[in-house]
C-alpha positions in Angstrom: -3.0 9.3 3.8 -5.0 9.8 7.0 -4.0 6.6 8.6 -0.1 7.4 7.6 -0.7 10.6 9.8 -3.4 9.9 12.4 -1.8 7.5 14.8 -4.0 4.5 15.5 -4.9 5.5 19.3 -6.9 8.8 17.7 -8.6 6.8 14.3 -10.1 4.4 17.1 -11.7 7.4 19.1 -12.8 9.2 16.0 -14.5 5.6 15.5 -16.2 5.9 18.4 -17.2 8.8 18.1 -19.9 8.4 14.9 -18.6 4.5 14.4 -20.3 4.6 10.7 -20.3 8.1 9.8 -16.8 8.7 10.9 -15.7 5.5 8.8 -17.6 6.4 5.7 -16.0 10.1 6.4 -12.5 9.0 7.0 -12.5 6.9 3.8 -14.0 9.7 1.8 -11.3 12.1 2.7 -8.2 9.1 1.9 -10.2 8.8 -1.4 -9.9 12.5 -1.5 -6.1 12.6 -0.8 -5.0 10.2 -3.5 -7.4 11.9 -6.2 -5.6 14.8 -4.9 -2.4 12.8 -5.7 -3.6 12.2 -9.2 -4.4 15.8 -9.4 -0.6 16.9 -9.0 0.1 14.6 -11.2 -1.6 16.1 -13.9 -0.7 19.4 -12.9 2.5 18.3 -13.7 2.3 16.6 -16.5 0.5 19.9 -18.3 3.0 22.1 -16.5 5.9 20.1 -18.2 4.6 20.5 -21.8 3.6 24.1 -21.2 4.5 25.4 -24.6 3.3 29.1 -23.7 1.0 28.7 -26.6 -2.9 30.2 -26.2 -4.7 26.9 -26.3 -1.7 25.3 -23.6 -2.0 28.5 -21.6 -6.2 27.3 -21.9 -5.4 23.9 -20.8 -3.0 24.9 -18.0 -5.6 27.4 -16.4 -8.6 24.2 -16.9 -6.0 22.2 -14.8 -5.0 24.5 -12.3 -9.2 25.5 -11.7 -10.0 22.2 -11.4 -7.3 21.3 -9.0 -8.3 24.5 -6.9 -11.9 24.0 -6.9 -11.2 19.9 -5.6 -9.0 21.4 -3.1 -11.6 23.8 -1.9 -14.1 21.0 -1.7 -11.5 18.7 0.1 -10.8 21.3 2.5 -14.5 22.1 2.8 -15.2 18.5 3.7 -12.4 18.4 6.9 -13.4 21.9 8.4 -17.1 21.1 8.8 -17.1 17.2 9.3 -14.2 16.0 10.4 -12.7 19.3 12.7 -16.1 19.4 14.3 -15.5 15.3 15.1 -12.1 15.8 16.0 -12.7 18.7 18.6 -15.5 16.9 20.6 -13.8 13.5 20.6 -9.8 14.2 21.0 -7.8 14.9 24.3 -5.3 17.2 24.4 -2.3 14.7 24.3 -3.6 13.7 20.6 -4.0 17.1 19.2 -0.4 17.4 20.5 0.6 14.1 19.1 -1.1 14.8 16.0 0.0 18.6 15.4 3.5 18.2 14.4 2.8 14.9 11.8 0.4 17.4 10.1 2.7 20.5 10.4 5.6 18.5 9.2 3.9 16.5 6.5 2.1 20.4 5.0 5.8 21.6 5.0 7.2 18.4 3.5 4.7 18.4 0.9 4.7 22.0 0.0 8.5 22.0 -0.1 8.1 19.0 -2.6 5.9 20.6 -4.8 7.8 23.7 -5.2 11.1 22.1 -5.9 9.5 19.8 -8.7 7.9 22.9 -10.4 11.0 25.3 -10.4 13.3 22.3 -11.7 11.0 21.4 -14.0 10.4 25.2 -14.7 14.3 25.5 -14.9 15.3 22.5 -17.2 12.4 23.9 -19.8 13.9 27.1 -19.5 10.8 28.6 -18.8 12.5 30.3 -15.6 10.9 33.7 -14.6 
């Protein structure tokens, strides 16, 4: 979530910034982040009965395209509203504040997601 990463000294000046808009925005994209959650989920589930049969192989590529094409959107969303907010309305001591809670939690997450699918991968025996 935004508010787990973005300490509370930078949410208040994005509130300032566009008070309304920058509320409305910041709750979109925490919306966006546990639909994104939901998402994995069902990546996951899918992934785990993959039975590398036509119509699963059909239901695994739906899954994966949808989760892709949200992911797009999401990151569509940050880079022209809420970048463009962040870079008039931050100093430099939050973007350095803020830079290793976003490196460490893209790392964390990506880590995460690749150990679930090759375990998961591995006790199916569907290892490549």
């Amino acid at each position: 979530h935004l508010k787990d990463i973005i300490k509370p000294g930078i949410r208040d000046r994005f509130a300032t910034l566009r008070a309304k808009e920058t509320d409305d925005l910041i709750r979109e994209l925490e919306s966006q982040h546990a639909e994104g959650k939901r998402r994995i989920d069902d990546l996951d589930r899918v992934l785990k009965t993959y039975d590398r049969t036509r119509e699963d192989l059909d239901i695994l590529r739906r899954a994966v395209n949808g989760y892709t094409a949200f992911q797009r959107r999401h990151m569509d969303l940050e880079e022209s509203e809420l970048l463009p907010l962040a870079r008039k309305g931050l100093a430099d001591d939050d973007w350095a504040a803020a830079d290793p809670l976003f490196s460490e939690n893209m790392e964390t997450g990506f880590r995460a997601l690749f150990d679930r699918i090759t375990r998961d991968r591995s006790r199916t025996g569907h290892a490549s």
